[in-house]
N, C-alpha and C positions, 0 to 999 in steps of 0.2 A: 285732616292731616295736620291743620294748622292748633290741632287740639293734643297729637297726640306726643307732636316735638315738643310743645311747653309742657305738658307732663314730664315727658324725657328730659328736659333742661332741669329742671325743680325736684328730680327723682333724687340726690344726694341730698337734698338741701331738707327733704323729709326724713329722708334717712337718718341723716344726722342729730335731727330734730328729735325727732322719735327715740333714736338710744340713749340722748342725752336727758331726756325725763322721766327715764327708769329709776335716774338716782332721787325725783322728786314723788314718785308713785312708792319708795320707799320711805319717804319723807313721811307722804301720808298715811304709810302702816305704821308709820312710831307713834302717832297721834293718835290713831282711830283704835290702838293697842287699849289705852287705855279704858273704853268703852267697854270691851271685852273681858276683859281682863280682872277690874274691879270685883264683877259679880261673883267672881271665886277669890280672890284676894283679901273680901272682907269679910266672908263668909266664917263661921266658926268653925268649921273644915277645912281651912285652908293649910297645906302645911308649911307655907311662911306668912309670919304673923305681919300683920299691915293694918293699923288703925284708921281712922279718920283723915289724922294728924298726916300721917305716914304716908296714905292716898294722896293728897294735898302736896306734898313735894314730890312723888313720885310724875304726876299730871304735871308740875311744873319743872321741871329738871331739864329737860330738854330745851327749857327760855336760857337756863344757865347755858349750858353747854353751848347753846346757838350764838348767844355773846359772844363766846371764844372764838366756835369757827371764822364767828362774821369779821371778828379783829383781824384774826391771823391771816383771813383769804386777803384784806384790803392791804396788805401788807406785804406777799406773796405771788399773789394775782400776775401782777404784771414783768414777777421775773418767770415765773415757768409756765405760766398761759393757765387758759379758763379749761382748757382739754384734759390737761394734766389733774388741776384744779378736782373737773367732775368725774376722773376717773378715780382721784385717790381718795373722793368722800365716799366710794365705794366698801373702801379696808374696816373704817369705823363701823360704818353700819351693818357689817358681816361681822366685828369685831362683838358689836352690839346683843343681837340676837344669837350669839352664841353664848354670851353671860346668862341672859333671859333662860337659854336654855339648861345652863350648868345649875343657876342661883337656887341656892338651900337659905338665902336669909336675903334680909331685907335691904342691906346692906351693897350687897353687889345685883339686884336689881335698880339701885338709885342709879351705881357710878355706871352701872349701862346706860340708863337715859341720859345720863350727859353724856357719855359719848355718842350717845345718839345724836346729842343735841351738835356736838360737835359737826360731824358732817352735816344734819342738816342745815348748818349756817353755813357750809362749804357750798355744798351744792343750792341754795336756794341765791344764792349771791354771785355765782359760776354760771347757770343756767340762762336767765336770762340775757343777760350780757352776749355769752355764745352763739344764742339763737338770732338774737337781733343783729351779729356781724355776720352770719354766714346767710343770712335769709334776703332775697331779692325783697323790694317796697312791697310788691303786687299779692307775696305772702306772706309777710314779715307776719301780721296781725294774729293772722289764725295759727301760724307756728309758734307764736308765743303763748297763744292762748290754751296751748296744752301746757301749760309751766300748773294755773288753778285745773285743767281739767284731772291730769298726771294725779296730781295732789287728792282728788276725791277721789276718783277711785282705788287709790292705796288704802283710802281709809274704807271707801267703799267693800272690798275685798279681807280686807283683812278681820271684820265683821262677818264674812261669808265664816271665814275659814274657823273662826273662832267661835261660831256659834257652833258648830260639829266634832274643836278641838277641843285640848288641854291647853295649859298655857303653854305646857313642854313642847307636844306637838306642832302646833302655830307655831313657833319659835324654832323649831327646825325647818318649818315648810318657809319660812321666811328667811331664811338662810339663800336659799336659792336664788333670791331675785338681784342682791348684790353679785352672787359670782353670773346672773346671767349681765346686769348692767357691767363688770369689765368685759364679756367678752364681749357684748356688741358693740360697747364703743371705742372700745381700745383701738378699732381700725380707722375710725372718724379722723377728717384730717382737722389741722389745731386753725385756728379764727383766723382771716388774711390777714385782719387788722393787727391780731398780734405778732405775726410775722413782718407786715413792716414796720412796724413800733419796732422791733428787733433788730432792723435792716437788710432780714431776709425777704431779701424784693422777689426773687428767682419761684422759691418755695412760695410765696404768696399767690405768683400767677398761675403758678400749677394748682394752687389750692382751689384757687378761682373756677381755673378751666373744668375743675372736677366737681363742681357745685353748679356751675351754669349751665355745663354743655356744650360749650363753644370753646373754640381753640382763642379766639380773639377776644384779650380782656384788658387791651392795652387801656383805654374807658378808663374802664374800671378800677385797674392799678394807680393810675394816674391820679384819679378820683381821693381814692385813700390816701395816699401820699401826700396832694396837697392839703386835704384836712388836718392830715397829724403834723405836718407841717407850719404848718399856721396855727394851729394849738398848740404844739410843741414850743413852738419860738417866744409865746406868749404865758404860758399854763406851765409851767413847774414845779407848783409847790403843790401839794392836796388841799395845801385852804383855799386855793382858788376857786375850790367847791362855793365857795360863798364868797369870795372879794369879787371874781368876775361876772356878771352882770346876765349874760346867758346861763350859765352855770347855775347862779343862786337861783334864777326864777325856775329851771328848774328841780330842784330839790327841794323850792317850797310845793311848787303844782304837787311833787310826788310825797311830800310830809301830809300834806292838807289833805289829800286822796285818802291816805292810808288813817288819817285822823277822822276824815267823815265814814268811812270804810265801819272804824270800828263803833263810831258813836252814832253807827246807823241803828242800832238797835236789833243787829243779828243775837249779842248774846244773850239779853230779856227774851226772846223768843224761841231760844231753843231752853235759856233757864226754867220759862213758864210754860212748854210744852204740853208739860202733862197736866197739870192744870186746866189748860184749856180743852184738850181733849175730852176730858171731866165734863168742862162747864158745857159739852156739846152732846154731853151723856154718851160719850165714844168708850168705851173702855179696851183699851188698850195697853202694852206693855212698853218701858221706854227704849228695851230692842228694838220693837217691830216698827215704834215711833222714827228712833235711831234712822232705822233700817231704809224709812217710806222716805225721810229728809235726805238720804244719801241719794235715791235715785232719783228723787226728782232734780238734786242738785247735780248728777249725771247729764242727765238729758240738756235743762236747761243750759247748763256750760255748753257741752256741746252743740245745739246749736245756735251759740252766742260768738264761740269760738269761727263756726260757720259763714256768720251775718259779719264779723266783725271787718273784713279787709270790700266789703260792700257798703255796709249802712256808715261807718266810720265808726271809731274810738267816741269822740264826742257825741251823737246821738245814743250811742248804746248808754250811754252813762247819765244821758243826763232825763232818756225814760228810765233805767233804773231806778235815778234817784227820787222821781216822780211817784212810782209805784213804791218802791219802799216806803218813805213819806207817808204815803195815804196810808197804806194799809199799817205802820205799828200808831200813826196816828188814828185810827180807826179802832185799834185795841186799845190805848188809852183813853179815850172819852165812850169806849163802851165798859171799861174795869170802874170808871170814874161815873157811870148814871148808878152801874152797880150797887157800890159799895158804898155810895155817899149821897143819895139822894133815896128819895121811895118809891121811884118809876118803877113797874116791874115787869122783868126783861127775860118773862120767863119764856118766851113766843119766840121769841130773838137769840135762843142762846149759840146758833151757828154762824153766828156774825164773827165773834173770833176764833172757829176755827178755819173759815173763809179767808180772813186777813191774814193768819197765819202762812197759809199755803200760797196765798196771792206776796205774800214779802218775800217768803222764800224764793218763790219766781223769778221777783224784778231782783230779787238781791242779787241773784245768780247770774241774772243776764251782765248785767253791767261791774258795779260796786265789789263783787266779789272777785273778779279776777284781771279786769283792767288796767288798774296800775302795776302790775306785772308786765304788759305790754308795756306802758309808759316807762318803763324803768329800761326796759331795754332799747329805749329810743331815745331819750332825752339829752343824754350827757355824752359830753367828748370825751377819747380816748384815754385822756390822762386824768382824767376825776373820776371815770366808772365806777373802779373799787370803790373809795371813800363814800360815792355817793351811795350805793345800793349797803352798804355798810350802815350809814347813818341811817339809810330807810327801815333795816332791821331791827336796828336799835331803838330806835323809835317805837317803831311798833310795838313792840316787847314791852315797852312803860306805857303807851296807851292801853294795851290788853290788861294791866293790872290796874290801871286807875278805873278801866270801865267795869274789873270785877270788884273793885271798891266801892266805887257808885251804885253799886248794885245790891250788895250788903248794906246799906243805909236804907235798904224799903225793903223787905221783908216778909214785914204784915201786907195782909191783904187788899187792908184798908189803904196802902199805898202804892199798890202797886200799878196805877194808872201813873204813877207820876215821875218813876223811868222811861217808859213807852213815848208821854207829851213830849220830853227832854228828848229823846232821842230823831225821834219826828221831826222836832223845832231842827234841833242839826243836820240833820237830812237833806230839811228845804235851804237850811242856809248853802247843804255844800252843792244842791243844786244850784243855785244861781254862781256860787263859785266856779265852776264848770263852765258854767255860761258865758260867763265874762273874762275865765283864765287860762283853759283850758286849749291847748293846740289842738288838731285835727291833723295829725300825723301819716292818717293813710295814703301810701303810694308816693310815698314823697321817700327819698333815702337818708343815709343819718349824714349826709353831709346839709343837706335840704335844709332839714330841720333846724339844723346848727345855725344854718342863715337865715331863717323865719324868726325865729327867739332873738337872734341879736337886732336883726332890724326891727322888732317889735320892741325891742328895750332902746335901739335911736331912735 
């Protein structure tokens, strides 16, 4: 009985949850588009001409675009709410795939991905924030952990669809999932918290009552009000993203995350995929390769997502960063007996297709979708934007310096020597974890706020 009222209290708060990461399961058909998509785009058959060149900014247009949206929500955000926010990064990416669908040139498949790119900096900067105000401590975790799950199977799926479409096809059948994300969440109600930011107290408690299940949320209200209350009186400008002292520590926890995130060495290992597959005498195509890394990265999210409001935030992350670790360090001093000594490893060559599938694992569990959780827990009401802003931004110049670094080893002869690099940062951001990291589960974002400050007195 006492199982089936906490489902009934928590049944909106999924609800919510769930339509709200349609606009990110969109997200990740923009992404996973290009996978697809290529193999006819660069073909000599193709009826719009696309070069190498041409590929290269079409795959990156969407970092552009993301720029904008992430500017414009931190800027926005907090006069019309996160509701509004995730409903209108809807328009763009319907706006989107109907270019895809029209495009006769090259031209107006670019200025698609950037408006692609546009919502999805709307919504990847909207979402979590939403999810982590409407969500009780006891699920906050796994509700946010559909923000990375949402995100692979968009790209998951849109691979399904595309390897049996055109690209005209796919791009009408992708149409659909923007007009289904406004209808289902057009009825969602908007974050309490932005309602009392507002000083709509009245509408907050009704929102409350509709999220929890209980008529009584005086708690609750009270709760919120004195948080933004006391951030409020204090927190007014958005640089106090970094002058105030809870605040800075965290949006470095969440910079550092997102910095060992990318210099884990996820992109050498899906760069050198096929390669390795090769040196395992696997012959394979990098579809079907494509294909095996989506669902295993299915599964594992989900049930990481699962584990995560149990084992906590900091466990999950810091055996991710463990197994990651091991295993690309495992592929660099097996490229490096290789290639550069006379041992011969010819008995041994499923050592790195092993390590491969073992990083993808731990990657998945923890590292990969994590600080997405973090981001929606950390920060008080009046730096949210800015901060999940700056995280984007961020990101976005990590992702090109690590495909910089990446292009400096090439030959074979060196290709053990991104893998050691990225391993070495792995273990570093394990211990970083270890010694910086909160353990946020079941604790609420008022909690929080007061762990970080007393941890900085």
């Amino acid at each position: 009985m006492a199982s089936r009222r906490s489902q009934h209290n928590t049944f909106y708060q999924y609800l919510a949850s769930l339509t709200a990461v349609i606009s990110l399961f969109i997200n990740g058909m923009h992404y996973g588009w290009c996978y697809i998509s290529f193999r006819t785009l660069l073909s000599k058959s193709s009826p719009i001409h696309v070069g190498k060149t041409g590929s290269k900014w079409l795959r990156r247009a969407p970092t552009f675009g993301l720029l904008g949206g992430s500017l414009s929500m931190a800027i926005i955000i907090d006069i019309i709410g996160k509701h509004k926010i995730i409903l209108l990064s809807a328009v763009p990416h319907l706006i989107s795939w109907i270019m895809i669908y029209l495009a006769t040139n090259y031209v107006t498949l670019l200025i698609a991905r950037l408006i692609a790119g546009f919502a999805i900096g709307w919504s990847f900067c909207a979402v979590p924030l939403y999810i982590g105000e409407i969500s009780e401590p006891r699920i906050r975790g796994l509700l946010l952990s559909l923000i990375p799950l949402s995100w692979i199977l968009g790209s998951f799926v849109i691979n399904i669809i595309g390897t049996y479409c055109n690209i005209k096809i796919t791009a009408a059948i992708s149409c659909v999932f923007p007009i289904i994300s406004i209808m289902a969440f057009a009825s969602m109600p908007e974050s309490p918290y932005f309602l009392v930011m507002r000083g709509k107290n009245k509408a907050a408690k009704k929102v409350l009552q509709i999220l929890s299940g209980k008529k009584d949320v005086e708690k609750d209200i009270l709760r919120i009000e004195e948080g933004f209350e006391e951030n409020n009186s204090t927190q007014k400008n958005p640089l106090d993203l970094f002058r105030k002292s809870n605040n800075r520590k965290g949006i470095i926890i969440i910079l550092c995350l997102k910095a060992f995130q990318e210099f884990s060495g996820d992109t050498a290992i899906y760069e050198y995929s096929q390669y390795i597959f090769k040196e395992a005498k696997i012959d394979i195509s990098e579809e079907k390769a494509t294909f095996i890394f989506l669902v295993i990265e299915v599964v594992v999210t989900g049930i990481s997502a699962l584990l995560i409001d149990t084992s906590g935030r900091r466990r999950l992350l810091i055996v991710s960063s463990l197994g990651s670790a091991l295993s690309i360090l495992t592929e660099g001093i097996y490229f490096y007996l290789k290639f550069n000594t006379n041992i011969d490893l010819s008995n041994y060559n499923i050592i790195p297709l092993i390590a491969l599938v073992t990083f993808v694992i731990c990657f998945c569990a923890g590292l990969r979708g994590i600080h997405f959780v973090l981001l929606g827990e950390l920060f008080t009401q009046t730096v949210k934007a800015p901060a999940v802003c700056v995280a984007y931004l961020s990101d976005e110049i990590l992702i090109i310096i690590v495909s910089k670094f990446l292009q400096l080893f090439e030959s074979r002869l060196e290709m053990h020597i991104p893998f050691i690099t990225f391993g070495v940062f792995t273990c570093i951001g394990m211990v970083f974890i270890i010694l910086y990291v909160p353990e946020t589960k079941r604790k609420t974002l008022e909690e929080i706020q007061y762990s970080l400050k007393a941890k900085n007195n």
